[in-house]
C-alpha positions in Angstrom: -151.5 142.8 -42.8 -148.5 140.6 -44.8 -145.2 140.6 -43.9 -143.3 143.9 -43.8 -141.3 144.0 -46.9 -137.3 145.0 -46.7 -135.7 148.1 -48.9 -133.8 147.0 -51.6 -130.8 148.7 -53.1 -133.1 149.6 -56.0 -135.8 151.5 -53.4 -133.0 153.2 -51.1 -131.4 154.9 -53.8 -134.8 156.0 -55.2 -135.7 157.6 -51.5 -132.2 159.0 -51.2 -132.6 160.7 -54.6 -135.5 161.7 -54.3 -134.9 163.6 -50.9 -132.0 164.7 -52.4 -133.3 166.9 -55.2 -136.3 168.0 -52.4 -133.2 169.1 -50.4 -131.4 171.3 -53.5 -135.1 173.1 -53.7 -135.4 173.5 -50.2 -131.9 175.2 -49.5 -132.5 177.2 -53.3 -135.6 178.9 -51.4 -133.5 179.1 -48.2 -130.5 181.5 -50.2 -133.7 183.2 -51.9 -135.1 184.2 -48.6 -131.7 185.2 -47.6 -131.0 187.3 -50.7 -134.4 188.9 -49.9 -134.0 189.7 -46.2 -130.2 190.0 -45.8 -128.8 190.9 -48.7 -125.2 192.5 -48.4 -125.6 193.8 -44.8 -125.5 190.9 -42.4 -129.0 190.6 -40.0 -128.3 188.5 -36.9 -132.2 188.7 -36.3 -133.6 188.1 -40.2 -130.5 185.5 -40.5 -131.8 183.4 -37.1 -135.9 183.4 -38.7 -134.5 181.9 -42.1 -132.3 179.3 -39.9 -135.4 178.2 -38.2 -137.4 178.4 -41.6 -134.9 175.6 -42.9 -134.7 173.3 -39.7 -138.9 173.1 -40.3 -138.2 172.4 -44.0 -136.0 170.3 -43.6 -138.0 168.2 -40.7 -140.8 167.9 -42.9 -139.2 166.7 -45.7 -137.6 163.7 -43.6 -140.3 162.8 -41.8 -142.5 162.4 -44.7 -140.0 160.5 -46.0 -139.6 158.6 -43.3 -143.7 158.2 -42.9 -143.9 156.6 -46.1 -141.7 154.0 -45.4 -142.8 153.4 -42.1 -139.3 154.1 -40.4 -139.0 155.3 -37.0 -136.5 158.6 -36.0 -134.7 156.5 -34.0 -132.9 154.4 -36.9 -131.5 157.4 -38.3 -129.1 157.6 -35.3 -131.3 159.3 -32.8 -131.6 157.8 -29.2 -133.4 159.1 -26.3 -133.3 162.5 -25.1 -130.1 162.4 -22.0 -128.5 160.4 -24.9 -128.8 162.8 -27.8 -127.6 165.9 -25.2 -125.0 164.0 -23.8 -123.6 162.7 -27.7 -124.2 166.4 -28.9 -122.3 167.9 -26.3 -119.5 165.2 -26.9 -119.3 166.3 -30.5 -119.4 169.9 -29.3 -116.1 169.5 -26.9 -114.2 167.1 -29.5 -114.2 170.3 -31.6 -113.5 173.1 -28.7 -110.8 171.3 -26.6 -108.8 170.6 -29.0 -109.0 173.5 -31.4 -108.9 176.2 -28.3 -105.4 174.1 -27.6 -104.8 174.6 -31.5 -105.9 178.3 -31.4 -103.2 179.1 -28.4 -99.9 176.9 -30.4 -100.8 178.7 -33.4 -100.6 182.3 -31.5 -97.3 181.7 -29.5 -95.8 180.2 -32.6 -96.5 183.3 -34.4 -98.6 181.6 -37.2 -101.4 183.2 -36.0 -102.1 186.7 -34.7 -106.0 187.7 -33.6 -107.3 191.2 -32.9 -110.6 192.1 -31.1 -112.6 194.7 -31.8 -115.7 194.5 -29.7 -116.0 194.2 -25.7 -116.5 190.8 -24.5 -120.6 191.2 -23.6 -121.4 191.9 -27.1 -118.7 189.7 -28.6 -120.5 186.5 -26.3 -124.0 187.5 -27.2 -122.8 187.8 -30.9 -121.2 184.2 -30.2 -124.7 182.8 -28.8 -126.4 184.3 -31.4 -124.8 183.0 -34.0 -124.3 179.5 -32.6 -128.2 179.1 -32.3 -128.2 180.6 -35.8 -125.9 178.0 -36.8 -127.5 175.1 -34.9 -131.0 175.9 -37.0 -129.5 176.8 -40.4 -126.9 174.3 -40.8 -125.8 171.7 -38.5 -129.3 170.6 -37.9 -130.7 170.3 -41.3 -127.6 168.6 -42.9 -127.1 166.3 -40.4 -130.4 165.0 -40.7 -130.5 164.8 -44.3 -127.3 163.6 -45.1 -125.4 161.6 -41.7 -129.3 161.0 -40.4 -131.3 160.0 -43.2 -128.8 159.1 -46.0 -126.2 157.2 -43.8 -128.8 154.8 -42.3 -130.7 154.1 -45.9 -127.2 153.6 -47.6 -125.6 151.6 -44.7 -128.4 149.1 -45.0 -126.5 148.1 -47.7 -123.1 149.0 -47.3 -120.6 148.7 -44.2 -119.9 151.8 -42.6 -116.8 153.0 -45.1 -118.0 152.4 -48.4 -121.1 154.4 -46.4 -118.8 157.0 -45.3 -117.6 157.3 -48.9 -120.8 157.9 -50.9 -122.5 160.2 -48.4 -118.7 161.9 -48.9 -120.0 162.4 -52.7 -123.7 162.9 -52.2 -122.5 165.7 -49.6 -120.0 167.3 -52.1 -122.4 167.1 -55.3 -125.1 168.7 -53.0 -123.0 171.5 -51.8 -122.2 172.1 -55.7 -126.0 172.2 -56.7 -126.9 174.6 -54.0 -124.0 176.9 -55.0 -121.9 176.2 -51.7 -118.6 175.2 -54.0 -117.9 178.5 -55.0 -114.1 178.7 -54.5 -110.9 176.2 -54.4 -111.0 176.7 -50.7 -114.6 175.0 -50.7 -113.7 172.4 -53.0 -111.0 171.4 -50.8 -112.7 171.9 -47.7 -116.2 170.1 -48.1 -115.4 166.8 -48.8 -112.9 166.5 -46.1 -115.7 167.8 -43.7 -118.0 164.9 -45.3 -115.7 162.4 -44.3 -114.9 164.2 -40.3 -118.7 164.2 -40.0 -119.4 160.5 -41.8 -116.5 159.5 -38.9 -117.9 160.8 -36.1 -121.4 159.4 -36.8 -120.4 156.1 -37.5 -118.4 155.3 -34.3 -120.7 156.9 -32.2 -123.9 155.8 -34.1 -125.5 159.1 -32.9 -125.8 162.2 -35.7 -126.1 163.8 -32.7 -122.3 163.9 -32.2 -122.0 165.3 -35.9 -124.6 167.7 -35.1 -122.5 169.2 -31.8 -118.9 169.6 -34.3 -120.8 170.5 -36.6 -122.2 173.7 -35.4 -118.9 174.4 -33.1 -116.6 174.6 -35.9 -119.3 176.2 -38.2 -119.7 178.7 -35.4 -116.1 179.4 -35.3 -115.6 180.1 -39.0 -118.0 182.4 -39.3 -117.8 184.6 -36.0 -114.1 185.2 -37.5 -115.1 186.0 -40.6 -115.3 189.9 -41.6 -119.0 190.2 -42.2 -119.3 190.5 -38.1 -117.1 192.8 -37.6 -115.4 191.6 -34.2 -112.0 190.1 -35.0 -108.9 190.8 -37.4 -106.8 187.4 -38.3 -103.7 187.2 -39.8 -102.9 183.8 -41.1 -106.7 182.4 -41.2 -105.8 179.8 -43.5 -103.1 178.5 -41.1 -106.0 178.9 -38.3 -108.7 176.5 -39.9 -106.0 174.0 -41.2 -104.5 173.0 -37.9 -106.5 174.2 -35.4 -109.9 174.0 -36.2 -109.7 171.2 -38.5 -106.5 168.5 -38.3 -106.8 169.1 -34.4 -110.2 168.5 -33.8 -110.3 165.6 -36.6 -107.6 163.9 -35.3 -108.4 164.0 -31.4 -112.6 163.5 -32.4 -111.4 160.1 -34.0 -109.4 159.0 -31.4 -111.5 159.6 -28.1 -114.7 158.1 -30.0 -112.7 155.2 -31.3 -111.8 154.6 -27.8 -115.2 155.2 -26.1 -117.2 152.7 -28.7 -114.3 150.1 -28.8 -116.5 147.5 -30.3 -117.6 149.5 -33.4 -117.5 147.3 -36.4 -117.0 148.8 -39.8 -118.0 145.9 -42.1 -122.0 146.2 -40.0 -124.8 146.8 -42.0 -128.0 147.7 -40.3 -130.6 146.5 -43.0 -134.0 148.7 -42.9 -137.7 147.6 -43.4 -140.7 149.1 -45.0 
């Protein structure tokens, strides 16, 4: 056997485009499943076997990617198992701390006002429900694909914030191409979310901590929204600015930057073949 031979930039934007485009078609099938099985009337049930349809996509598609090139999980920001829980669960409370703070401010400063309309049993199992949902049909596939597998192939050759940068773009041009973009709200919102999620993975070098705000604040947009049926919210837009996503952002940053001290943005992490 020779010498293993090392990606150039030539090869890693090749394998990035390439699971890329595999990534539009898998998440094209995903909304026609969805406009198959759901339709206009929400199913928490047909809604959670589409989620778990795309996190087995989505697996396959990165680890034969990742078996051609004979890279390991563990360089796209995995570690071992106590570490992943423990960095998902820190991503996960660096989004509920501080946005439940936000939540409260925005309610006794009036910008905010929140009916319930369901008793707390159902509105907690709707809550799990929709979490797990959440965790299989969104947080888990993009985070592989695009602060898992496209962080560590383009911060090979890049430092960490021109990295943070393009998978910004790549994120933002994929949400357009699967339809995600559909309103100035989205266009607005995406890129921003890019960059939170590019932060949070490159100081803690886990995508597990991604993965954990990720599905938190993805959770908390959608169990608000009317399609469930449990809450009223005056001032939403007031809600997700400041308290589920300048909060959150802002604290995330801080608390991680002073956990990994010693992260250096100009690092590259070269990978081999």
């Amino acid at each position: 056997m020779g010498e293993r031979e090392t990606l150039n930039m030539k090869n890693i934007w090749m394998r990035i485009l390439v699971v890329l485009i595999l990534g539009i078609i898998i998440w094209h099938f995903i909304t026609y499943l969805s406009d198959i099985f759901i339709g206009e009337e929400y199913s928490g049930i047909n809604h959670f076997f589409i989620a778990v349809i795309t996190t087995i996509l989505t697996f396959v598609l990165i680890q034969a990617a990742l078996k051609i090139d004979k890279v390991s999980w563990k360089q796209l920001g995995q570690g071992t198992f106590k570490k992943n829980i423990f960095s998902f669960f820190l991503g996960l409370f660096l989004w509920v701390i501080p946005a439940s703070i936000g939540i409260i401010i925005s309610i006794m400063l009036g910008w905010v006002e929140i009916k319930v309309h369901t008793d707390p049993n159902h509105l907690l199992m709707s809550i799990l429900i929709l979490f797990i949902t959440v965790f299989f049909i969104e947080a888990l596939p993009e985070e592989f694909v695009f602060r898992g597998y496209v962080y560590r192939y383009l911060n090979a050759v890049f430092p960490h914030w021109i990295t943070i940068v393009i998978q910004t773009i790549l994120f933002s041009l994929f949400a357009y191409f699967i339809g995600a973009m559909y309103s100035v709200e989205q266009f607005q919102f995406i890129p921003g979310f890019a960059i939170i999620l590019g932060l949070l993975r490159a100081i803690s070098g886990s995508v597990w901590t991604s993965i954990g705000f990720h599905v938190a604040i993805m959770t908390a947009f959608q169990i608000l929204g009317p399609s469930h049926g449990h809450f009223d919210v005056s001032g939403m837009i007031t809600l997700k600015f400041f308290a589920f996503i300048l909060l959150p952002s802002v604290v995330g940053a801080t608390v991680l930057s002073f956990i990994y001290s010693n992260h250096n943005w100009r690092k590259t992490e070269p990978l081999v073949s």
